[in-house]
TIMI-333260 format. One record per atom (N, C-alpha, C): residue in three letters; atom name; x, y, z. Coordinates in pm, whole numbers. Atoms other than C-alpha are relative to their C-alpha. Layout:
<atoms>
ATOM residu atome   east  north     up
ATOM    ALA    CA      X      Y      Z
...
</atoms>
This chain:
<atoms>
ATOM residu atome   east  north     up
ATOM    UNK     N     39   -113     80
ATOM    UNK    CA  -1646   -149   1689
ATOM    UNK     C   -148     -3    -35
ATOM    UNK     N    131      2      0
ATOM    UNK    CA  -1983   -270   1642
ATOM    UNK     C    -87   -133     75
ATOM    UNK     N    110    108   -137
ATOM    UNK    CA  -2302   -434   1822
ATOM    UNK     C    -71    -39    -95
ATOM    UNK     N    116     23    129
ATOM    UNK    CA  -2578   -586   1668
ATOM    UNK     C    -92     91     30
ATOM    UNK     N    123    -62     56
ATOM    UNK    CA  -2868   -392   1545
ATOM    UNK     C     66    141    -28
ATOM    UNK     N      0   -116     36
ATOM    UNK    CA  -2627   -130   1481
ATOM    UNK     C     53     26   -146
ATOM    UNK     N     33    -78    116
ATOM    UNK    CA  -2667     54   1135
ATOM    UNK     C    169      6    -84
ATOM    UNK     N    -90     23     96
ATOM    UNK    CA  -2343    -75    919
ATOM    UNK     C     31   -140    -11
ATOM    UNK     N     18    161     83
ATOM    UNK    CA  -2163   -413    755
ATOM    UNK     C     37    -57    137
ATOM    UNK     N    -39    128   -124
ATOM    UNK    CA  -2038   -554   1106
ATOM    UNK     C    106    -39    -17
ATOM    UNK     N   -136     51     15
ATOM    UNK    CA  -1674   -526    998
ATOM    UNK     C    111     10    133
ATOM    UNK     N    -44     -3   -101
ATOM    UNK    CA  -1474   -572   1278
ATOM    UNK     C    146     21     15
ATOM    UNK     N   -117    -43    -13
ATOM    UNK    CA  -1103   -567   1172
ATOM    UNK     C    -17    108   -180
ATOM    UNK     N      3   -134     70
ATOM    UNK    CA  -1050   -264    930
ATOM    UNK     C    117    -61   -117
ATOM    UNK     N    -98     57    114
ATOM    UNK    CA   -937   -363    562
ATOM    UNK     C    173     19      0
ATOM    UNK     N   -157     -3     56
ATOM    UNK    CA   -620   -210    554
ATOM    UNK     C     74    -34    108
ATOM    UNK     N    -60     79    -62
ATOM    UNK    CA   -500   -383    851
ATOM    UNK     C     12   -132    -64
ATOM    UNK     N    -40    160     67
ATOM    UNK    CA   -532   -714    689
ATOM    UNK     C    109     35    -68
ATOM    UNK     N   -125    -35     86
ATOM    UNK    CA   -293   -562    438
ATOM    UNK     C    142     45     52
ATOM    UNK     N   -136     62    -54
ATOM    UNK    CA    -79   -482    632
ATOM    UNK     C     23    -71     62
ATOM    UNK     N    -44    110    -83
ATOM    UNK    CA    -50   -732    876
ATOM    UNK     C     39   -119    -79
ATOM    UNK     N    -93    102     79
ATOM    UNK    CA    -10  -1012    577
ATOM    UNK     C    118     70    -33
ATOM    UNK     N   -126    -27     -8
ATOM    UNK    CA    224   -781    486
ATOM    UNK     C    133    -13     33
ATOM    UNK     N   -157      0   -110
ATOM    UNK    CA    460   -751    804
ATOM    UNK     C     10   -166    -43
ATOM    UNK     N    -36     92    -39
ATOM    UNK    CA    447  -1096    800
ATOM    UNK     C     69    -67    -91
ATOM    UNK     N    -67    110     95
ATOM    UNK    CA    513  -1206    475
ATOM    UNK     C    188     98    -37
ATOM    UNK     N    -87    -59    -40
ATOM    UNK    CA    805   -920    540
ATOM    UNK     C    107   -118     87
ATOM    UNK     N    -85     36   -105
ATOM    UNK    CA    934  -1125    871
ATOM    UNK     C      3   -151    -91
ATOM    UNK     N      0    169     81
ATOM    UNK    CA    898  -1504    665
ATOM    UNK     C     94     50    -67
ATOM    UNK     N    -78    -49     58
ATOM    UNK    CA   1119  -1309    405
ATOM    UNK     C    119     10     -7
ATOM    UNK     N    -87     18    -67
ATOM    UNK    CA   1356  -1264    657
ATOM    UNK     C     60    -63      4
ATOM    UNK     N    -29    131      1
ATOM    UNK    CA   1377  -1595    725
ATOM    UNK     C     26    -87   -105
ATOM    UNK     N    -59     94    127
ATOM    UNK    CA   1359  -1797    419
ATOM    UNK     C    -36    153   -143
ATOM    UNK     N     26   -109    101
ATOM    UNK    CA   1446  -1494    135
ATOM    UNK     C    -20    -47   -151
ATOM    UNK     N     38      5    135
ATOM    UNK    CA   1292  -1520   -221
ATOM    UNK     C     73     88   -117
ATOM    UNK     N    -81   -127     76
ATOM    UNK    CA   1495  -1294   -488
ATOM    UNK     C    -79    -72   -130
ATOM    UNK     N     38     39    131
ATOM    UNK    CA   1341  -1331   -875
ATOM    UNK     C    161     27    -19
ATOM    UNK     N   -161    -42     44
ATOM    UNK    CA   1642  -1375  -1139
ATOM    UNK     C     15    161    -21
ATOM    UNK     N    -32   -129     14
ATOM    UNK    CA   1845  -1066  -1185
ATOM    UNK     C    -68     51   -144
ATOM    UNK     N     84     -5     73
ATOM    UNK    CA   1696  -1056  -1528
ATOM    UNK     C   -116     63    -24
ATOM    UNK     N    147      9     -4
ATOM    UNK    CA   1331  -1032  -1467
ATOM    UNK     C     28    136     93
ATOM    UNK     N      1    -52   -115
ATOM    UNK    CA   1422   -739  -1220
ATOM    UNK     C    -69    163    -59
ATOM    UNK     N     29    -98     81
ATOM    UNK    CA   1386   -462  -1484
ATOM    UNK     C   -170     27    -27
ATOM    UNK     N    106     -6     -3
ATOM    UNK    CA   1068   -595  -1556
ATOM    UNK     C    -74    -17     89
ATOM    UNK     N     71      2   -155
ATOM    UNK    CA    943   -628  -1227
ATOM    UNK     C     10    130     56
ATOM    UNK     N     35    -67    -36
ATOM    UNK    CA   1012   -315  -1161
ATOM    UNK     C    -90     85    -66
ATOM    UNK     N     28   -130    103
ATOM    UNK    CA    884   -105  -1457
ATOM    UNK     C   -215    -17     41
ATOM    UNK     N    116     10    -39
ATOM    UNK    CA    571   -331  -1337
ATOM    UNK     C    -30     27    109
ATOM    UNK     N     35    -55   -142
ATOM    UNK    CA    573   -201   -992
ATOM    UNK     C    -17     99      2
ATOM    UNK     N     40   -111    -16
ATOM    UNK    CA    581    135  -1067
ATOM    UNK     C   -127      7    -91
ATOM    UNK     N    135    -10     12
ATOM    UNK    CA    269     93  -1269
ATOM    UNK     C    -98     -8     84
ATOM    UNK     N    148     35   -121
ATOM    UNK    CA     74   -113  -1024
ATOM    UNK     C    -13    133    119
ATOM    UNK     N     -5   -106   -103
ATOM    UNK    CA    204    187   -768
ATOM    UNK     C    -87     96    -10
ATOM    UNK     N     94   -137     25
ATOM    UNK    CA     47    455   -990
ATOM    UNK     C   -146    -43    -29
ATOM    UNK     N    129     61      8
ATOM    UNK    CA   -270    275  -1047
ATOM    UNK     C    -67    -64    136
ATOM    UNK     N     42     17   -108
ATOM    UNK    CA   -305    170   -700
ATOM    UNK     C    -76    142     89
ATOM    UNK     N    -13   -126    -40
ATOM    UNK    CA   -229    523   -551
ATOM    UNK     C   -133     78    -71
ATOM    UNK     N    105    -41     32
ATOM    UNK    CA   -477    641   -801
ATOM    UNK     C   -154    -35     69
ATOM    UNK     N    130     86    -54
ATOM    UNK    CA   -781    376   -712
ATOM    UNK     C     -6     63    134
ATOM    UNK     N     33      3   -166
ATOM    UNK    CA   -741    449   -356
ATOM    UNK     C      1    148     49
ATOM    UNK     N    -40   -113    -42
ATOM    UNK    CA   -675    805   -349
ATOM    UNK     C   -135     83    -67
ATOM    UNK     N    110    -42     72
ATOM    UNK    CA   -961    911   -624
ATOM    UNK     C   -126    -89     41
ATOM    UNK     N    135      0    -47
ATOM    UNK    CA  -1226    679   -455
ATOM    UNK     C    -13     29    187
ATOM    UNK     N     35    -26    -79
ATOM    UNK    CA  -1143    840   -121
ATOM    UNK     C    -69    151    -17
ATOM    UNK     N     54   -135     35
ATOM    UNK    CA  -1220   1169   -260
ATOM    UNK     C   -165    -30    -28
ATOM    UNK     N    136     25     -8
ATOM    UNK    CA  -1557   1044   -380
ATOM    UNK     C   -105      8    126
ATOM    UNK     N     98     30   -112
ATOM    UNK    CA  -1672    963    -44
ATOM    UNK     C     23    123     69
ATOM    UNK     N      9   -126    -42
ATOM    UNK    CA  -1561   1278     75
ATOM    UNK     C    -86    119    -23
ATOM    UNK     N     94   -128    106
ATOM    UNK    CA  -1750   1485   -177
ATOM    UNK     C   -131    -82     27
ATOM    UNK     N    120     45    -28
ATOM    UNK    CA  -2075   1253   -103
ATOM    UNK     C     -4     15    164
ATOM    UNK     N     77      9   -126
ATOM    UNK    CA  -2063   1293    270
ATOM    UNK     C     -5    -86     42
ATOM    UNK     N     -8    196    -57
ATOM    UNK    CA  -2005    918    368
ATOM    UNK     C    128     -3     57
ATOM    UNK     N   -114     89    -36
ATOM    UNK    CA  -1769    719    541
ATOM    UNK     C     33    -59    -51
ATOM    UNK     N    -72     98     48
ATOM    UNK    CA  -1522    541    375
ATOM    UNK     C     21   -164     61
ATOM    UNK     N    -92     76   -112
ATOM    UNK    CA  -1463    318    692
ATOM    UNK     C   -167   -128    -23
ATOM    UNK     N     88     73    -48
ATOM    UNK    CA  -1710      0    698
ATOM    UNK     C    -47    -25    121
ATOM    UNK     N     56     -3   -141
ATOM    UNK    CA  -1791     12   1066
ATOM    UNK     C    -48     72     11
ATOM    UNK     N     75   -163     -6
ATOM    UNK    CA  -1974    345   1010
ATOM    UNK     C    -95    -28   -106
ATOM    UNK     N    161      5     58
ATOM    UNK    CA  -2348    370    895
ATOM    UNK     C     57     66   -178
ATOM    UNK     N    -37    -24    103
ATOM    UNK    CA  -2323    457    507
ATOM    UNK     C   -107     69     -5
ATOM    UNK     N    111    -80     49
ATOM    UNK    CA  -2495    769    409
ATOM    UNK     C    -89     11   -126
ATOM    UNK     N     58     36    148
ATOM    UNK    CA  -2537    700     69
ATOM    UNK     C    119   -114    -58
ATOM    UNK     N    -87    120     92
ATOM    UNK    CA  -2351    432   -193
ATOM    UNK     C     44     82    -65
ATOM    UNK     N    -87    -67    114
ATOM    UNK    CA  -2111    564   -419
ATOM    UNK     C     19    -97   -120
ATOM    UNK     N    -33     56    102
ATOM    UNK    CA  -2124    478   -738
ATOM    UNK     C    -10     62   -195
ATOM    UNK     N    -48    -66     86
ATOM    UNK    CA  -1959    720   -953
ATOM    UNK     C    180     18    -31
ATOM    UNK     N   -140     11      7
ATOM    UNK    CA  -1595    746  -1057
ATOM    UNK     C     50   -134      4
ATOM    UNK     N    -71    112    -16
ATOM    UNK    CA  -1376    478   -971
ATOM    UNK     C   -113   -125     29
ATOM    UNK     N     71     88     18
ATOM    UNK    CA  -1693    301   -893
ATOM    UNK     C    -84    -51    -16
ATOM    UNK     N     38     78    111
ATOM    UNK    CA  -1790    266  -1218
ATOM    UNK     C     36   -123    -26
ATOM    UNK     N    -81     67     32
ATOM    UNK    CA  -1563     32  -1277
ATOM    UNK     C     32   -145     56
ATOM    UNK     N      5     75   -102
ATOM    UNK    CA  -1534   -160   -929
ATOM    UNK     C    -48    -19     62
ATOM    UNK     N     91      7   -164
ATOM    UNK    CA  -1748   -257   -662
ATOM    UNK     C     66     78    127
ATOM    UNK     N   -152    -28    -74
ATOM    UNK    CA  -1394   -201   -488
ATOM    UNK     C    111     44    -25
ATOM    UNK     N   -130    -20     50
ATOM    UNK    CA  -1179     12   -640
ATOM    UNK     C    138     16    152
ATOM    UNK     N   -142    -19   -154
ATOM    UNK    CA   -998     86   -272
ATOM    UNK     C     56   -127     47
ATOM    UNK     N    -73    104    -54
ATOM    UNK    CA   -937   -267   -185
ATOM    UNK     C     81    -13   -100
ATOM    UNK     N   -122      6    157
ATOM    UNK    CA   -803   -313   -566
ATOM    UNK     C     95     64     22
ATOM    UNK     N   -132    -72     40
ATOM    UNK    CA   -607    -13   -509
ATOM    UNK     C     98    -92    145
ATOM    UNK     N    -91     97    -97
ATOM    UNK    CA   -470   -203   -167
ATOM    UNK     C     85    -46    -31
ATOM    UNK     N    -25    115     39
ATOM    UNK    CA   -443   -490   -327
ATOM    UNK     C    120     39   -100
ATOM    UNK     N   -135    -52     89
ATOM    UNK    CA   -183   -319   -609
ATOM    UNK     C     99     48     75
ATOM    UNK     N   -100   -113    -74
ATOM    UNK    CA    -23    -83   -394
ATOM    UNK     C    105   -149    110
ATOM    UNK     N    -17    121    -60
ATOM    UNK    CA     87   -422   -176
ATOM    UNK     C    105    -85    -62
ATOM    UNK     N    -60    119     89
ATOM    UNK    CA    172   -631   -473
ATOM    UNK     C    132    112    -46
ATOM    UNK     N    -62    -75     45
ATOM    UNK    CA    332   -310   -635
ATOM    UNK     C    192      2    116
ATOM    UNK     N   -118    -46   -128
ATOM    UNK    CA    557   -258   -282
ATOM    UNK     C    102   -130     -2
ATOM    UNK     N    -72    124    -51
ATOM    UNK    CA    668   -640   -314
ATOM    UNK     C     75     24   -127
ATOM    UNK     N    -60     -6    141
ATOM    UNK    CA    760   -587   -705
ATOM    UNK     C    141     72     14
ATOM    UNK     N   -131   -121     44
ATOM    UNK    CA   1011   -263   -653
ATOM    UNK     C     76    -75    126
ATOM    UNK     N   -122     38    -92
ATOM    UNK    CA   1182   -428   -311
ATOM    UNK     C     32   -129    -19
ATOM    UNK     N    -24    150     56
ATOM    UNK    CA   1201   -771   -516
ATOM    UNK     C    -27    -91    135
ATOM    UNK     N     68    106    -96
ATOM    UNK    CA    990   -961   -217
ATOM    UNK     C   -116    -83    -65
ATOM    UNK     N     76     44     -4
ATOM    UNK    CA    785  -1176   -378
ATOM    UNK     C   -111    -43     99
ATOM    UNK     N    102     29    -63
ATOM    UNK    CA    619  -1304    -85
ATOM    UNK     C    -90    143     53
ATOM    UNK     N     88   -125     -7
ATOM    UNK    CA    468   -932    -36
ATOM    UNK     C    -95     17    -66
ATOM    UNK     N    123     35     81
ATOM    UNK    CA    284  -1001   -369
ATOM    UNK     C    -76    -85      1
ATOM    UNK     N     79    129    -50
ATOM    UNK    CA    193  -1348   -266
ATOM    UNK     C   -105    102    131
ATOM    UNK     N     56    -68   -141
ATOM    UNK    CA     54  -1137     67
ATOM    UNK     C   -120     67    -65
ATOM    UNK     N     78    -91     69
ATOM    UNK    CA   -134   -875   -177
ATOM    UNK     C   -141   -145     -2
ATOM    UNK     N    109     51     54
ATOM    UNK    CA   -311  -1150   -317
ATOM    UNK     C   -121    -60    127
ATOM    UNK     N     57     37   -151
ATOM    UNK    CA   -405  -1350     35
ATOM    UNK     C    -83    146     87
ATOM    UNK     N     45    -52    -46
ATOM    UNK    CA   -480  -1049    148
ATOM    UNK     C   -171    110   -103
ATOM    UNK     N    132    -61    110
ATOM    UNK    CA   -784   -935   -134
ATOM    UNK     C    -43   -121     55
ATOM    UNK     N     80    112    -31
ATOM    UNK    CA   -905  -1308    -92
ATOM    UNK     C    -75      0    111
ATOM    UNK     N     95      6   -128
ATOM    UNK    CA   -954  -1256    289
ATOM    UNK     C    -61    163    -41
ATOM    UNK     N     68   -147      1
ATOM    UNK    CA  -1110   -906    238
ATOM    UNK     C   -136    -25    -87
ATOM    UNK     N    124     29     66
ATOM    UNK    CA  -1342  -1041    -39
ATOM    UNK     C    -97   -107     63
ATOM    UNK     N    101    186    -89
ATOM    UNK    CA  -1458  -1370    194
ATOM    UNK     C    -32    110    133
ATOM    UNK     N     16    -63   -142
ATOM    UNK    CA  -1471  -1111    524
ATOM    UNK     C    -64    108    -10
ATOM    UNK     N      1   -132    -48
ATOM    UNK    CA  -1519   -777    475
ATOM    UNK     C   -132     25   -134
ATOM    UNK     N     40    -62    104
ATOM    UNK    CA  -1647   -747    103
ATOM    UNK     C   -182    -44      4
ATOM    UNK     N    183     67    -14
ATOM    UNK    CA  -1965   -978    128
ATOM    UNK     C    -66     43     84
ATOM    UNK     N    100    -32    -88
ATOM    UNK    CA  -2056   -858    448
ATOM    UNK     C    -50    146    -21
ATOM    UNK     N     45   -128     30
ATOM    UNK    CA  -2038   -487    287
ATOM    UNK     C   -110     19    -56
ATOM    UNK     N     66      2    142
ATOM    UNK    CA  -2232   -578     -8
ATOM    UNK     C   -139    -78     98
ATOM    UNK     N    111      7    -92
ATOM    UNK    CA  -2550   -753    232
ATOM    UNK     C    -56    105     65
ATOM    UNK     N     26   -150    -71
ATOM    UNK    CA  -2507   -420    420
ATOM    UNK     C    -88     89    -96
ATOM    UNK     N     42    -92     86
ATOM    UNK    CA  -2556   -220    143
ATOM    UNK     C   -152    -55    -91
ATOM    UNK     N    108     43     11
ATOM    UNK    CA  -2817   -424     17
ATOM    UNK     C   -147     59     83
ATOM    UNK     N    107    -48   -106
ATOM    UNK    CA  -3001   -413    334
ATOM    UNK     C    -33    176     -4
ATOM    UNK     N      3   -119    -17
ATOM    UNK    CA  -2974    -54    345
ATOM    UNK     C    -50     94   -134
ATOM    UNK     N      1    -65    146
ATOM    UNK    CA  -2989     73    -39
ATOM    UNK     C   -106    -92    -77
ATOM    UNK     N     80    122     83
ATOM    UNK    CA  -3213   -240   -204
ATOM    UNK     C     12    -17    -77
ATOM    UNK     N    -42     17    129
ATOM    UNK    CA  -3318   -220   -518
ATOM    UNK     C     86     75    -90
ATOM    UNK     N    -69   -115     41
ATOM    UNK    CA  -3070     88   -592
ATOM    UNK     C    136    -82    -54
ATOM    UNK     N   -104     45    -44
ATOM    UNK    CA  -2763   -120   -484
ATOM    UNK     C     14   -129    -94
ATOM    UNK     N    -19     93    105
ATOM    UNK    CA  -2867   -459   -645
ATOM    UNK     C    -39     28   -140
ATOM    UNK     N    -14    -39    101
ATOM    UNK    CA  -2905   -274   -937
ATOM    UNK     C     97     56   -110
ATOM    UNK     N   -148    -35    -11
ATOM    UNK    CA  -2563   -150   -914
ATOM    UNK     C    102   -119    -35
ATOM    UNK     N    -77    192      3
ATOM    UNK    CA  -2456   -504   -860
ATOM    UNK     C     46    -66   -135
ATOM    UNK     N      0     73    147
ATOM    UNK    CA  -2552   -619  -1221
ATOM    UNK     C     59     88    -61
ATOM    UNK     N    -87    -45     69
ATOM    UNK    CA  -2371   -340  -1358
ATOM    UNK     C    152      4     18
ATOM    UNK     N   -144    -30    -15
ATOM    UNK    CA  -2065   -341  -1213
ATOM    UNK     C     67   -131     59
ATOM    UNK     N    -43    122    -29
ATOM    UNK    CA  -1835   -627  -1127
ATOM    UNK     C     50     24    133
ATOM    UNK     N    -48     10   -112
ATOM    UNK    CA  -1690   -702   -809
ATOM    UNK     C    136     61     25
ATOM    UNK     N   -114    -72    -45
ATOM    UNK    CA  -1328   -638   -840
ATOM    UNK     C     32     93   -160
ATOM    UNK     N    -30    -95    129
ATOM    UNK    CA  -1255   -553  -1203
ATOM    UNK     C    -74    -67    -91
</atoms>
């Protein structure tokens, strides 16, 4: 998807594949050796899944609109026309991986898979060591003192 000297972060596999692909997998492991929380805890596991759902769904749905209304690509393998950093990210460096990252954990909560939420998390970790740093250099390079100015105001994930 990209060469060198060309004009974005140099991401090469596309965030929300990581997500899902820990996903399927921690899906097919599941299979194999299955995790259930007690029956108990199930109430509250869910009431917390449909939160993380609607707060995911939100993050990811309200900072694709942003980039829409600025004229940018959402996609890190594509030159960035400008930085966004209004709405959702006020708040986040990343509200779309966050929202991933919920929507993930959220999906493991309501079908009582823990290892789906274990997955959520593995899967923000590699996104913040792979994808996120090399965004944030990008944007650097590209935006300067705009961007690392941005930086000190706003945190990384939350």
């Amino acid at each position: 998807m990209t060469g060198a000297g060309e004009d974005n972060a140099g991401i090469r596999f596309p965030p929300p594949f990581i997500y899902a692909g820990l996903g399927a997998l921690a899906w097919i492991l599941d299979r194999r050796w299955p995790l259930r929380p007690p029956e108990s805890l199930v109430p509250l596991l869910d009431a917390l899944g449909a939160l993380l759902l609607a707060g995911g769904l939100l993050l990811v749905g309200a900072s694709l609109v942003l980039f829409v209304r600025a004229r940018t690509s959402p996609m890190p393998h594509r030159p960035a026309a400008v930085f966004v950093a209004t709405g959702t990210y006020r708040l986040s460096r990343n509200p779309m991986y966050l929202g991933m990252t919920l929507l993930l954990g959220a999906f493991g909560l309501l079908v009582e898979r823990p290892g789906l939420v274990a997955a959520a998390l593995a899967s923000a970790l590699l996104v913040d060591r792979f994808v996120v740093r090399r965004e944030e250099a990008y944007l650097e390079r590209r935006f300067g003192r705009s961007y690392l100015d941005y930086k000190l105001r706003v945190r990384r994930w939350i």
